[in-house]
C-alpha positions as protocol buffer text, in pm:
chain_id: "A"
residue {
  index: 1
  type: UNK
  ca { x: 814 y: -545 z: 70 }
}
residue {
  index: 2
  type: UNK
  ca { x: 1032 y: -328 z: -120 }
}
residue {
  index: 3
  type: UNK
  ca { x: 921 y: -430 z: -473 }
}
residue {
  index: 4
  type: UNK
  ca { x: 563 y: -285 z: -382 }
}
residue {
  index: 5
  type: UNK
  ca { x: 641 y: -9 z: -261 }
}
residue {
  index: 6
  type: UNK
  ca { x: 844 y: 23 z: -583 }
}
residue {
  index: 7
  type: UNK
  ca { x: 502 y: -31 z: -753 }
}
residue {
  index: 8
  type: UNK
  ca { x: 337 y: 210 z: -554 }
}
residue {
  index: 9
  type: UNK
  ca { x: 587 y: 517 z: -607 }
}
residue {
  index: 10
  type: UNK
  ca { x: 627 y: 437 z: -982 }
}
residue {
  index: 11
  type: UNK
  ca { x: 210 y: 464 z: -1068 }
}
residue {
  index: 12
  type: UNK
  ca { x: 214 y: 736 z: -817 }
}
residue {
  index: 13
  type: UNK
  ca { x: 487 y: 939 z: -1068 }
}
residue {
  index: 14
  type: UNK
  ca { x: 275 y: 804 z: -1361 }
}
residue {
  index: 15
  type: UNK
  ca { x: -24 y: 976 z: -1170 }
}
residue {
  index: 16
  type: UNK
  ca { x: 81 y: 1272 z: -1146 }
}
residue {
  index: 17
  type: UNK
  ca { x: 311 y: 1355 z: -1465 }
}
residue {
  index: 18
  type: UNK
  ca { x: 7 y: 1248 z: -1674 }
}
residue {
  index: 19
  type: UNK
  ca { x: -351 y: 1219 z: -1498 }
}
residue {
  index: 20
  type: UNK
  ca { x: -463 y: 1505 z: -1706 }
}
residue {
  index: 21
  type: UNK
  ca { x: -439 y: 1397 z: -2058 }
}
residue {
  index: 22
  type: UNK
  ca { x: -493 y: 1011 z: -2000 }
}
residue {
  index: 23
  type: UNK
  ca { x: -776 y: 877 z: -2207 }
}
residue {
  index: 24
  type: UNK
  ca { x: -941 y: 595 z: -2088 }
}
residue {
  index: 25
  type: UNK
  ca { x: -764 y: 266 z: -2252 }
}
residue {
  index: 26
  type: UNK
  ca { x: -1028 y: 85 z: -2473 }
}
residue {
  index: 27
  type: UNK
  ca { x: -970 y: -260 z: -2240 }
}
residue {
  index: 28
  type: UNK
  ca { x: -1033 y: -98 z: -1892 }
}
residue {
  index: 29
  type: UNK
  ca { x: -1307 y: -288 z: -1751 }
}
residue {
  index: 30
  type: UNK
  ca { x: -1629 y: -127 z: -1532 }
}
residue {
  index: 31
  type: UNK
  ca { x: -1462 y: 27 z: -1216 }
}
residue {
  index: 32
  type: UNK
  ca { x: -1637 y: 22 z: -912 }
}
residue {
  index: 33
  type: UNK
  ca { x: -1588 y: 311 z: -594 }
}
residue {
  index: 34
  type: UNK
  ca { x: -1418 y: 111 z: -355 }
}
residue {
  index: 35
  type: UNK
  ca { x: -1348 y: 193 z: 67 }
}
residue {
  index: 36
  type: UNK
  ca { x: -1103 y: 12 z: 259 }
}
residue {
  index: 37
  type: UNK
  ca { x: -1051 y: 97 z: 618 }
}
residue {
  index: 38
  type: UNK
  ca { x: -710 y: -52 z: 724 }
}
residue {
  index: 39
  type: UNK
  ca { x: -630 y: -156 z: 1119 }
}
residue {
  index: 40
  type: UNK
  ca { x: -368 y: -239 z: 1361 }
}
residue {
  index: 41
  type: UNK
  ca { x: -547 y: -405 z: 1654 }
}
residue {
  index: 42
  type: UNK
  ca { x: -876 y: -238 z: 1589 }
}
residue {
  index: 43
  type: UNK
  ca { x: -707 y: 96 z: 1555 }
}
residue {
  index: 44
  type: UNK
  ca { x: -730 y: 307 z: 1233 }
}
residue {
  index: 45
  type: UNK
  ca { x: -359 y: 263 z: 1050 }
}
residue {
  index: 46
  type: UNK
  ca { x: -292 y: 578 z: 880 }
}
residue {
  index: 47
  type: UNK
  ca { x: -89 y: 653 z: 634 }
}
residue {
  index: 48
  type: UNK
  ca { x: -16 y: 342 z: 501 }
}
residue {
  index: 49
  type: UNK
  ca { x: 54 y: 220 z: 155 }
}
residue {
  index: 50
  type: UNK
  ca { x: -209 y: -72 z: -32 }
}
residue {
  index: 51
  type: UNK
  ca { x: -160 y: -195 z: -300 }
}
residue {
  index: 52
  type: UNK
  ca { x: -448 y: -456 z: -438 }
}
residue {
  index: 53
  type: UNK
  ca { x: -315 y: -731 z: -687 }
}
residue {
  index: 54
  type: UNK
  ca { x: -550 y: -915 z: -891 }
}
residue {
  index: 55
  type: UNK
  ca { x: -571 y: -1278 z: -854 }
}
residue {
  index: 56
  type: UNK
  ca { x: -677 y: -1388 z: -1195 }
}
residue {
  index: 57
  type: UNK
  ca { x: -347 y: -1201 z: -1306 }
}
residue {
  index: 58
  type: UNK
  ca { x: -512 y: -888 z: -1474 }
}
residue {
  index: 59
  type: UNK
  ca { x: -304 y: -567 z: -1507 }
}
residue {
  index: 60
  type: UNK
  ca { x: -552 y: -382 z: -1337 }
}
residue {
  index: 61
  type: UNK
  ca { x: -453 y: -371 z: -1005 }
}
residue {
  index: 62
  type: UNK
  ca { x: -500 y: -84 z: -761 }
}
residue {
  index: 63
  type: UNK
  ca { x: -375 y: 151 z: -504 }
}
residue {
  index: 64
  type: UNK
  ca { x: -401 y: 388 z: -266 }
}
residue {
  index: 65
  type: UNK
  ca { x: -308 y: 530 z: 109 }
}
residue {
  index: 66
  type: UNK
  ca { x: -461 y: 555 z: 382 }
}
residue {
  index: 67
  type: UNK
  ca { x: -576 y: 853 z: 579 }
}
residue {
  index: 68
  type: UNK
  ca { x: -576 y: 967 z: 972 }
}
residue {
  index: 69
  type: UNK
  ca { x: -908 y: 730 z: 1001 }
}
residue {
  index: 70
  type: UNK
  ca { x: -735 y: 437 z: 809 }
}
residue {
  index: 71
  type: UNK
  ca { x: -946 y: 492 z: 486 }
}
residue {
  index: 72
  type: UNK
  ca { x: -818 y: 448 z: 122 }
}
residue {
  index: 73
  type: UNK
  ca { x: -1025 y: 461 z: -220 }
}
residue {
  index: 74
  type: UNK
  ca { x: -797 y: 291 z: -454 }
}
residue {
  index: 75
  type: UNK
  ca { x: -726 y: 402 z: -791 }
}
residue {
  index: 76
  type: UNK
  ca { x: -696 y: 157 z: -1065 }
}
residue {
  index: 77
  type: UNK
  ca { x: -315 y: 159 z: -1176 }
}
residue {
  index: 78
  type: UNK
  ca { x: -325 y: 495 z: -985 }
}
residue {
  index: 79
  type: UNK
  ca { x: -483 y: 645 z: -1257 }
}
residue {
  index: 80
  type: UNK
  ca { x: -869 y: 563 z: -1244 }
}
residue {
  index: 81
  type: UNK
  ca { x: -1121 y: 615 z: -969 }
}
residue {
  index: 82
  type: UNK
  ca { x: -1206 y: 274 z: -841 }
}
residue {
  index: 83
  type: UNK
  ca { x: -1138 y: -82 z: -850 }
}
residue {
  index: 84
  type: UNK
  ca { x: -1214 y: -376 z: -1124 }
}
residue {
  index: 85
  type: UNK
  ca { x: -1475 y: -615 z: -1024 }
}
residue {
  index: 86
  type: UNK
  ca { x: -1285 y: -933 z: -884 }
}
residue {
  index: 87
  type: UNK
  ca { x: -1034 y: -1093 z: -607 }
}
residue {
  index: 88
  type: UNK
  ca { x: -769 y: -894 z: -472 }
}
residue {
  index: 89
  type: UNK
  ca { x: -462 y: -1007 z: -236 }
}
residue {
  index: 90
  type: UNK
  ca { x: -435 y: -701 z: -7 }
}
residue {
  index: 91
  type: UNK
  ca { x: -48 y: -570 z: 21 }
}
residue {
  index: 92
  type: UNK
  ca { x: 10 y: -298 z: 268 }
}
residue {
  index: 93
  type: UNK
  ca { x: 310 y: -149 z: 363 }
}
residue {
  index: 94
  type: UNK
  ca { x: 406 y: 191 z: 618 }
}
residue {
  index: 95
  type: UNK
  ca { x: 795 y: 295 z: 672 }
}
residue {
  index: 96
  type: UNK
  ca { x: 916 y: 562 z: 942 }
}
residue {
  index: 97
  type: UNK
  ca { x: 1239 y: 721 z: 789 }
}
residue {
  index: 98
  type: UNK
  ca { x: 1412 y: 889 z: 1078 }
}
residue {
  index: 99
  type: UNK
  ca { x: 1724 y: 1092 z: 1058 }
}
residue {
  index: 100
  type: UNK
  ca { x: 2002 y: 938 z: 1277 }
}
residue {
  index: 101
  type: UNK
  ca { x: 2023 y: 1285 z: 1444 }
}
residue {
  index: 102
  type: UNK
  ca { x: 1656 y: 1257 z: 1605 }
}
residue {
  index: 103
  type: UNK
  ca { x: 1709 y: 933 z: 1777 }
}
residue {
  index: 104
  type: UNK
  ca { x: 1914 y: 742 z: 2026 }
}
residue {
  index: 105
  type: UNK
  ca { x: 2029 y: 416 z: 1882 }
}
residue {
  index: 106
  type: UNK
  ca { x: 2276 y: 174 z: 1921 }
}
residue {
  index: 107
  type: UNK
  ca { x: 2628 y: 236 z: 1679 }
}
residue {
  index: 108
  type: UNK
  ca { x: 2514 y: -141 z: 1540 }
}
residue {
  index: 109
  type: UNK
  ca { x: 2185 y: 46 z: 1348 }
}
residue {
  index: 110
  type: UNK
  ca { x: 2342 y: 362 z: 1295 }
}
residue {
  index: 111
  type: UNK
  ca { x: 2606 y: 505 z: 1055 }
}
residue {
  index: 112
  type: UNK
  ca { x: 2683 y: 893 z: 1025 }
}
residue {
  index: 113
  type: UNK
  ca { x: 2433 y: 1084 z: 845 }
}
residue {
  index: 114
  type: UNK
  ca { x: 2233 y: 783 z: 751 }
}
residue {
  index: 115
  type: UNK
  ca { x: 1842 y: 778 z: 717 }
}
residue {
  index: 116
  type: UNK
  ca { x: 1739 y: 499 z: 894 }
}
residue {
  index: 117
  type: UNK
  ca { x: 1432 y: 269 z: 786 }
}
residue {
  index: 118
  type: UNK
  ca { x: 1139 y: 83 z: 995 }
}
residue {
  index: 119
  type: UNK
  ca { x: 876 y: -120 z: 947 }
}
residue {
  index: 120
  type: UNK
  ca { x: 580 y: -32 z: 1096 }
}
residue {
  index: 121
  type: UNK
  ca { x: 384 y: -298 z: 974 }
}
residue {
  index: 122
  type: UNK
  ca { x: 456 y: -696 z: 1003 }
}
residue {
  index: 123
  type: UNK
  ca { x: 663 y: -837 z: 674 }
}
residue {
  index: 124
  type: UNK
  ca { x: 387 y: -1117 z: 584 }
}
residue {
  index: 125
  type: UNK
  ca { x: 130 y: -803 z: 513 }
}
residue {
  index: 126
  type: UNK
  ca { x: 435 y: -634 z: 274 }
}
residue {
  index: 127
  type: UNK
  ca { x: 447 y: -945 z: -1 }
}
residue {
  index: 128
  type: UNK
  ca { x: 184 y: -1090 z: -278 }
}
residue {
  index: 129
  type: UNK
  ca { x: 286 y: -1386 z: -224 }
}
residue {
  index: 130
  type: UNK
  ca { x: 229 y: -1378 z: 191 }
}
residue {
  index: 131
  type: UNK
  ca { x: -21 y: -1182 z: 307 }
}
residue {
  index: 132
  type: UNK
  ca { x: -320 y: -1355 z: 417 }
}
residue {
  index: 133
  type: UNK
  ca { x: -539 y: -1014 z: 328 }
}
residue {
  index: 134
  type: UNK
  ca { x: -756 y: -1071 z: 32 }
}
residue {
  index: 135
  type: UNK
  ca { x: -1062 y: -864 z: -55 }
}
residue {
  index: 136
  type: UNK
  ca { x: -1366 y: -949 z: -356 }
}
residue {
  index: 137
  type: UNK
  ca { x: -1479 y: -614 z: -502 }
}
residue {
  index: 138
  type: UNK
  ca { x: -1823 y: -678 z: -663 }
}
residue {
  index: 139
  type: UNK
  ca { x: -2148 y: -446 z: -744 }
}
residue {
  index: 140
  type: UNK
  ca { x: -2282 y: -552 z: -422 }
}
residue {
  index: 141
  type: UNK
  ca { x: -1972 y: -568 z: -208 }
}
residue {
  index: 142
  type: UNK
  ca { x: -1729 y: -268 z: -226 }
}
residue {
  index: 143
  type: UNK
  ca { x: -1663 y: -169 z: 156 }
}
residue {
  index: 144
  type: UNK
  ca { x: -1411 y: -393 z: 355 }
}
residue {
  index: 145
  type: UNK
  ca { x: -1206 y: -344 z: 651 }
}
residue {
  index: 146
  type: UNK
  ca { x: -910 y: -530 z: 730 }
}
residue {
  index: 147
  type: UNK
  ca { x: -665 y: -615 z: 1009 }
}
residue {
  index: 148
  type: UNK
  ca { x: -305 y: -540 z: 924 }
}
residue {
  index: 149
  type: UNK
  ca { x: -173 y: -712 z: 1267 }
}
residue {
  index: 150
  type: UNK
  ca { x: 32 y: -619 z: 1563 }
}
residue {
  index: 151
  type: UNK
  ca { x: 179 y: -219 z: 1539 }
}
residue {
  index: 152
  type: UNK
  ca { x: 551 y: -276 z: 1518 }
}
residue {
  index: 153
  type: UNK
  ca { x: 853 y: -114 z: 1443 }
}
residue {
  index: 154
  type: UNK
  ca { x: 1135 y: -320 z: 1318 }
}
residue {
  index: 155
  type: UNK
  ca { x: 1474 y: -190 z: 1147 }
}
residue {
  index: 156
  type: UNK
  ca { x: 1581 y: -203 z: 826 }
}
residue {
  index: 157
  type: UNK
  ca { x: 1930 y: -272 z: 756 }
}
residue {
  index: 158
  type: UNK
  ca { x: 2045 y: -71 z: 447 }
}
residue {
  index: 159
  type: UNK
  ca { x: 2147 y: -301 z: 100 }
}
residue {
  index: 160
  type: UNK
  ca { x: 2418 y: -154 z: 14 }
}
């Protein structure tokens, strides 16, 4: 999970330290306006992190977050308003970083003056390779909702 949301902040930067003197590259195919209402057991899931990754291995994938309703329009590579026609395996991610002095946890979670980290959406959604989420943007079909499973909140032990 934490490689996309590596993906996600890095075109986010590229978004906006250069949106406004990008020139459209020569090889960026038709894009189409794209709406994706995310869920967590028929409730809205706002904001959340998707990321769309192109089946046919293009390098025009696409992302976005969601708002309070669950609604994204993803930008191609962050940059471009709307998505490349073709399949898409649907990666979404949403972390809660809380400051060990606004909770109650036990000492096994907690260190002094640590941030903790939780998932607040199911691991299997957070990987290319695992989530079952896939979308097909087309002419005809650009509107999808999707079902991001069970609301959850799961710690993250730190890497260090």
């Amino acid at each position: 999970m934490r490689y996309s949301l590596k993906i996600l902040v890095v075109v986010t930067l590229a978004t906006l330290i250069g949106c406004s003197r990008n020139k459209l590259p020569p090889d960026l195919p038709k894009l189409f306006p794209c709406k994706i209402i995310i869920q967590q057991e028929s409730k809205p899931l706002a904001e959340a992190n998707v990321f769309l990754a192109p089946e046919n291995g293009s390098k025009w994938n696409a992302v976005g977050a969601t708002d309070a309703q669950g609604l994204t329009t993803p930008w191609t590579q962050g940059l471009y308003a709307g998505v490349a026609e073709g399949k898409y395996k649907v990666v979404i991610s949403k972390q809660e970083l809380v400051n060990p002095a606004e909770i109650a946890s036990s000492a096994s979670e907690q260190k002094e003056g640590e941030t903790k980290v939780y998932n607040l959406v199911e691991e299997i959604y957070g990987e290319t390779n695992k989530t079952p989420l896939s979308i097909e943007v087309s002419s005809s079909q650009k509107e999808f909702t999707l079902d991001a499973g069970k609301p959850i909140r799961q710690f993250v032990p730190s890497r260090r």
